[in-house]
N, C-alpha and C positions, 0 to 999 in steps of 0.2 A: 328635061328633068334635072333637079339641081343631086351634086353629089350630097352625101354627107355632110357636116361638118363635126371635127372632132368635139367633145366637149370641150368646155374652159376650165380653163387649170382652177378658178373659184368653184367651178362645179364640180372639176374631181375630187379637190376638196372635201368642201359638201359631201358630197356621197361618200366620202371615209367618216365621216362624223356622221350621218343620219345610218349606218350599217352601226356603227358604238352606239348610237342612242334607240335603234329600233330594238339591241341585242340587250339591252339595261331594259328596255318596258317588258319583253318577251320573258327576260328571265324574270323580273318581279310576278309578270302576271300567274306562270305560272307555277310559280314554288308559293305561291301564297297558300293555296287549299293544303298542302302537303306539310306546310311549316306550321300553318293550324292543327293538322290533324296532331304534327311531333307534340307541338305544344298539349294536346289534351291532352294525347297518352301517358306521355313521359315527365309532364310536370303538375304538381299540385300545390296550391298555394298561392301569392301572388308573386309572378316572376316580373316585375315591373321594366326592370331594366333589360331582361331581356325580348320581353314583347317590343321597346324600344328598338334595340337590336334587330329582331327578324322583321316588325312589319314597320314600323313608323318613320324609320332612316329609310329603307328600300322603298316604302313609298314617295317619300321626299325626293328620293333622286328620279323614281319614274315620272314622277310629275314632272321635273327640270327635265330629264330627258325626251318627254313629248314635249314639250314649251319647244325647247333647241328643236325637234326635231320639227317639228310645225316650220320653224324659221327658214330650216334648211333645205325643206321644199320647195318653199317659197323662193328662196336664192335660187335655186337649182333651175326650176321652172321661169323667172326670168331669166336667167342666165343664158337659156339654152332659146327665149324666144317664148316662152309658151308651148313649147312643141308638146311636156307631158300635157299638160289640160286639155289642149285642144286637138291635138293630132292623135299622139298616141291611142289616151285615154277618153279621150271626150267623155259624152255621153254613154259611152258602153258599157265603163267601169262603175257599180255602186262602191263606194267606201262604207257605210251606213245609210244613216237617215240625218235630217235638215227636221227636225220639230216645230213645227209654227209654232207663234201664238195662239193660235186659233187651234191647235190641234191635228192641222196637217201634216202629212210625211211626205217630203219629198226626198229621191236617192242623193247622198253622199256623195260628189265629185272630188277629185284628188284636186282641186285648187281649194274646195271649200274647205278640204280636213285643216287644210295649213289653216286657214281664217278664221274657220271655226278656234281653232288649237291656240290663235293667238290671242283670237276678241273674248275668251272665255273669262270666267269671272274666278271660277273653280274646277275642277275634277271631279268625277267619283271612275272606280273603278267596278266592273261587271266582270267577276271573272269564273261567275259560275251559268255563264249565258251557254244557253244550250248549242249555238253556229258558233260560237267559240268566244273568246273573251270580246269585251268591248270598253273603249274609254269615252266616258260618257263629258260632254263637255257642257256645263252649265251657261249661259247666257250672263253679260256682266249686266250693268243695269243702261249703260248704253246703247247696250245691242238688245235687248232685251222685248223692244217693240217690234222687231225681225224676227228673231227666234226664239225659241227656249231652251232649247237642248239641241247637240248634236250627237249622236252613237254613232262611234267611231270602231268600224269591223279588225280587229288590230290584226287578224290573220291575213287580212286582205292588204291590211296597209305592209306586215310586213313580208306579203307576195311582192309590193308595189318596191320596197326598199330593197329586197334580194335580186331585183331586174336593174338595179343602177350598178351603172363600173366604176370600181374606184380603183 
């Protein structure tokens, strides 16, 4: 049986950067209900600049920060050999769903989040999903004859990022 091997210094990397970018999606998703509710209560009128402010700049970066973070999997997981997708995680772990064309669901693997995450065409975010938030990944028009959508369980992805060592 082989020992261990430590990670690579590109993958510890990595994992200090996908811990900042899973902690930027975590914090947008959920201050967004609570920053809507501030907004009705406490303002009347049209606050333009600051709904700029609370949700449309924070959404900007959670998008850059899932894109990066999609990336950083991907490094991660070749880096170390495939060992997350295939050894650790395989088939055990759902991340979400794979949406066909056709209207199938197939479970979410942590190699496809990264793919999904990267071949996406857009966003939208789900943050009032009853299993917990999700980032829904639209299909570009490339990928488009493969899938449709991917939902992405972002609790589950950031179980998946609080298990890496940086």
């Amino acid at each position: 049986m082989e020992s261990e091997q430590p990670m690579r210094h590109h993958s510890l990397h990595a994992t200090r950067l996908a811990h900042e970018h899973i902690g930027t999606i975590m914090t947008f998703v959920y201050s967004r209900r609570p920053l809507g509710q501030l907004v009705e209560d406490k303002f009347r009128g049209e606050w333009k600049y600051l709904w700029r402010a609370l949700f449309e700049i924070p959404e900007e970066r959670a998008e850059r920060a899932l894109l990066e973070l999609g990336l950083y999997i991907r490094i991660i997981d070749d880096g170390e050999g495939r060992v997350l997708s295939s050894q650790l995680y395989g088939d055990r772990v759902a991340f979400g769903e794979i949406i066909g064309t056709d209207g199938s669901r197939t479970p979410l693997r942590i190699r496809e989040v990264a793919n999904k995450i990267i071949h996406a065409e857009r966003y939208k975010w789900n943050v009032a999903a009853d299993s917990g938030p999700t980032a829904v990944c639209i299909a570009s028009q490339d990928e488009c004859r493969k899938w449709s959508s991917a939902s992405i369980n972002l609790v589950a992805l950031a179980a998946f990022c609080g298990q890496l060592m940086s």
